[in-house]
N, C-alpha and C positions, 0 to 999 in steps of 0.2 A: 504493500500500500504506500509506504514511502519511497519508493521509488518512482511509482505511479506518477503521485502526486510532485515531484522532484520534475518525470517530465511536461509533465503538463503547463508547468512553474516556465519553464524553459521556454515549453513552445509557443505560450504568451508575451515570451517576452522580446521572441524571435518576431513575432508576427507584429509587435510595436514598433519594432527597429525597422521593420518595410520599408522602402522610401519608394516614391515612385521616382523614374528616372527624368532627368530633365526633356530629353524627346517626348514623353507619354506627357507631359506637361504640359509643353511645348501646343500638342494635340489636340489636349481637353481646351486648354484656353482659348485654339484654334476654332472648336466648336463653340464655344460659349459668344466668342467676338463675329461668329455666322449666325446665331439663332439671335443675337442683339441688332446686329444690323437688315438682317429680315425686317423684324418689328418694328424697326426705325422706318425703314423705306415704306412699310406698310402705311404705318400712318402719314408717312409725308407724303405719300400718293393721294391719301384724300387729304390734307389739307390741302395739297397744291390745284384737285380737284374743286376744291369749292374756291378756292379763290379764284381760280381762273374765271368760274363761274359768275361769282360776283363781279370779276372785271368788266367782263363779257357782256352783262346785264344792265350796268352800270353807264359804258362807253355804246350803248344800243347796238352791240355789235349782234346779239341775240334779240331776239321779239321776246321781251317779256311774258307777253301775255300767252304765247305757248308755251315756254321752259319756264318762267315764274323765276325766282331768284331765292340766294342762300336764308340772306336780311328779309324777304319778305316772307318766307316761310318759316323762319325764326320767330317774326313776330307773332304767326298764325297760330303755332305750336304754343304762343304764351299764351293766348288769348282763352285757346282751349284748353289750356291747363288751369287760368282763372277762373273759368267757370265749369269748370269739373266736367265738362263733356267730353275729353280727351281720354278720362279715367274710366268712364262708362266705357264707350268703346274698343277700347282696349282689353276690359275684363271682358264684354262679349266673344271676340274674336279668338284671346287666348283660351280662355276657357273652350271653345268650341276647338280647335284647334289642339289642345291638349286631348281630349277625349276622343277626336279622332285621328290621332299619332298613334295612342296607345289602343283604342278599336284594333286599327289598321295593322300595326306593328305585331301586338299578341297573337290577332285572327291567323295572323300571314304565316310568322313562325309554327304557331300548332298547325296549320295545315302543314309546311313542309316537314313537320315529325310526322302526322300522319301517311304522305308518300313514302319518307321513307323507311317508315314501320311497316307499310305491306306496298310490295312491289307490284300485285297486283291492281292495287288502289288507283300506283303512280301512271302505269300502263293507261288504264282507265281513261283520267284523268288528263293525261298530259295534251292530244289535241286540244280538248277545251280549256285548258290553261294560256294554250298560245295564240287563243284566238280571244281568250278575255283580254289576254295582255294588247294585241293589236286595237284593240275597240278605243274610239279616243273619250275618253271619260266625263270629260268636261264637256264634251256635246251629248252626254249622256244624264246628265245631271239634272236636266229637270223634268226625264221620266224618272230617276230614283226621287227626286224628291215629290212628286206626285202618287208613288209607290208608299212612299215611307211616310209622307206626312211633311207638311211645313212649320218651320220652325227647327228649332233645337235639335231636335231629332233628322231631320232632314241632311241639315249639315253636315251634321256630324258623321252621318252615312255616305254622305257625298265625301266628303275629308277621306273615309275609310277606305271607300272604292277607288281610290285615285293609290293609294300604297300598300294594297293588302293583295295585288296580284305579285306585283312589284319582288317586296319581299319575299313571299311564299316562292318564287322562280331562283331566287337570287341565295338566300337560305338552303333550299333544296338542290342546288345544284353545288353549294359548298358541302352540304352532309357528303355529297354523293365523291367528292373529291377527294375525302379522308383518304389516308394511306391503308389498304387494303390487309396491309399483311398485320399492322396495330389491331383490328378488328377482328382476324382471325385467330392471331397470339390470345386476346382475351377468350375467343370460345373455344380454347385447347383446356384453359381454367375454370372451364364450365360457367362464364359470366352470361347470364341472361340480358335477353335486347336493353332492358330499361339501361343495367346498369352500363353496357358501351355505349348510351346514348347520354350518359352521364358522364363517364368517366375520361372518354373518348369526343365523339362526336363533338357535343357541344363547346367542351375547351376549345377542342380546333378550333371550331369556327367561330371563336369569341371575336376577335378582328372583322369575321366577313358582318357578324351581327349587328358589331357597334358602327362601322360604314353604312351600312342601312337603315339603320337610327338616326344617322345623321341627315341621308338622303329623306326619308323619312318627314322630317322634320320642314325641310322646302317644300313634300310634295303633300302635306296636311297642309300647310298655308295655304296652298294651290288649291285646292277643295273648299277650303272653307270661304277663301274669295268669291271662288265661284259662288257657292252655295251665298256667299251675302248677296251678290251679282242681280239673285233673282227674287230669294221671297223674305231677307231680313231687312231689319227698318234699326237694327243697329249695330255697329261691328267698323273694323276698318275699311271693310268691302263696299259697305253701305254709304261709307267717307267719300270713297274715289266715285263712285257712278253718280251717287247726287254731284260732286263736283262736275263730272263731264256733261251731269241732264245740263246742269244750270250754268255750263263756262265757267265757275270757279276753277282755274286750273290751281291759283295756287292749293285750292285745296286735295287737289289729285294728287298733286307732289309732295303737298305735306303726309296725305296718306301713302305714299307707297315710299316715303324717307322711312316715316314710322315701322312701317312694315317690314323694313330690311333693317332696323334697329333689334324690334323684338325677334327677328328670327335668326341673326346675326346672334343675339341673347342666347337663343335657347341651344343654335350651334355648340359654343362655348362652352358653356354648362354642360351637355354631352361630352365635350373634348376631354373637360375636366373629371367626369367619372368615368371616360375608359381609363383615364390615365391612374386612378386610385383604385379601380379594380382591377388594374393588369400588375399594379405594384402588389396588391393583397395576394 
């Protein structure tokens, strides 16, 4: 035991002395002053965008009254924030938008466990998968919302149907990529479907999953726009088309800055817990 404990002593103390070497240094710092000057140029792209903008606007080198300007959408943005219309809005569209990422997203995944839980299912099924996928959905949107009911419910089905073939193709065609010979090693060990679908399967394709969450996330905004487009009376969607009934453009522009604000948001927030559950 004391000797044990003698190397153990040792090898602690070896593994402190570690030094990284001045090249692997050299490296990291290499990578740190790349992923800083990304971010940098990132945002200097849009500032340099809006100022442009506003020059442009400014020196009437643009028609206002169709592009609208930085300053006067700024102001429009306060206006609606003073009187709390902007806040309404906004929980409308998120809200609906949330419920049909997560429709869309959960529906899509269990069906592609269910293909590839029975081969025969996937057989089946696969023509009419590729022909749901080719159907443009958003010219479909106001039979399912006629289907389903107007309102809250509508949307949200509309939101659903625009990412739930999507997924279900993209998911199931990762299951289906798994390294073949991982799947068989486990039913040499006698592990039953659930648990390669557990242990296996779905780690793999935690990366393909969290890429379609992100995708995801653009194409529920896409839904739910539509879906305000035709039978909501409040939401960001509802912002832009009364803008275009009535020529308020800057109100178009305030609504669709908004809408690549919040979904820009929810990006992010995604980016951030693939990154906390790939570290876990």
């Amino acid at each position: 035991m004391l000797l044990k404990n003698k190397l153990q002593r040792e090898q602690k103390k070896e593994s402190k002395e570690i030094t990284i070497s001045k090249e692997h240094e050299a490296y990291l710092r290499s990578i740190i002053r790349e992923k800083r000057f990304i971010k940098i140029a990132q945002i200097l792209l849009l500032v340099l965008f809006i100022v442009l903008w506003e020059y442009a606007a400014r020196k009437r080198l643009i028609d206002t009254f169709l592009t609208s300007s930085p300053s006067a959408i700024f102001k429009l943005i306060k206006q609606f924030i003073s009187d709390g219309s902007l806040y309404n809005h906004l929980l409308v569209s998120t809200q609906e938008t949330i419920a049909g990422f997560f429709v869309g997203t959960i529906f899509g995944i269990l069906v592609a466990i269910l293909l590839w839980w029975s081969e025969k299912i996937a057989k089946i099924l696969d023509p009419y998968m590729v022909i749901l996928n080719s159907l443009p959905k958003t010219a479909l949107a106001p039979i399912i919302i006629l289907w389903v009911g107007m309102g809250f419910t509508g949307i949200i089905v509309t939101a659903a149907s625009i990412s739930v073939i999507v997924t279900t193709m993209t998911i199931y065609t990762g299951f289906m990529n798994v390294e073949h010979d991982k799947i068989i090693l486990l039913k040499t060990f006698g592990a039953t479907k659930f648990q390669i679908l557990n242990k296996v399967i779905i780690p793999a394709n935690f990366p393909n999953i969290m890429s379609v969450v992100k995708v995801n996330i653009g194409l529920s905004w896409i839904g739910v726009i539509v879906g305000e487009f035709l039978v909501s009376k409040a939401g960001i969607g509802y912002l832009i088309l009364y803008g275009s009934q009535t020529f308020k453009l800057d109100l178009v522009m305030m609504g669709v800055i908004v809408l690549a604000i919040i979904a820009g948001l929810m990006y992010f927030i995604a980016a951030w817990i693939e990154k906390k559950v790939v570290k876990y």
